[in-house]
Structure formats: structure tokens, C-alpha cells
C-alpha positions, 0 to 999 in steps of 0.5 A: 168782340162785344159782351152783346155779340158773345151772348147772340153767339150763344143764343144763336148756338142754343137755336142750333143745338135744339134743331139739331135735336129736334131733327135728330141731327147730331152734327147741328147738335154739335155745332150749337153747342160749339158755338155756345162754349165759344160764345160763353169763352168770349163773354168771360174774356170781354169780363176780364177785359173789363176788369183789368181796364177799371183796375187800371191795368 
């Protein structure tokens, strides 16, 4: 997954998380957050990727 993928997915789970409480909806509230970790997980691995390709690893 791309770095620009990882942060839709983030930004995508952000939405959800602030309808959620908006409508004081605590599943979509949770799932928006579920999302955001796991787009933030998926941003840090592409990070490290990065790094260890231009560190000729």
C-alpha cells in the first residue's frame, strides 16, 4: 500500500469517527478510529521501506 493510500485510509477513518459521534454512534465511532491506526501502521511500514531501500538494504 502506498504512503497516499495509508493517509486516505486515515482521513477516511477520521470522517467516520466524527459521524459516528455526531450521531452518537459508538460502533462507527470505532471503527474510524480502527481505521486511522491502521492507516497510520501502514504509513510508518511504507517509512521504514523507504529507508531501508535507500539504505541499500
Amino acid at each position: 500500500m502506498s504512503k497516499a493510500k495509508a493517509k486516505a485510509k486515515q482521513a477516511k477513518g477520521k470522517m467516520k469517527e466524527t459521524v459516528g459521534k455526531a450521531t452518537d454512534d459508538l460502533s462507527m465511532q470505532a471503527e474510524g478510529r480502527g481505521e486511522q491506526i491502521t492507516g497510520k501502521t501502514q504509513e510508518v511500514a511504507e517509512k521504514a521501506a523507504d529507508r531501508a531501500k535507500k539504505s541499500g538494504r
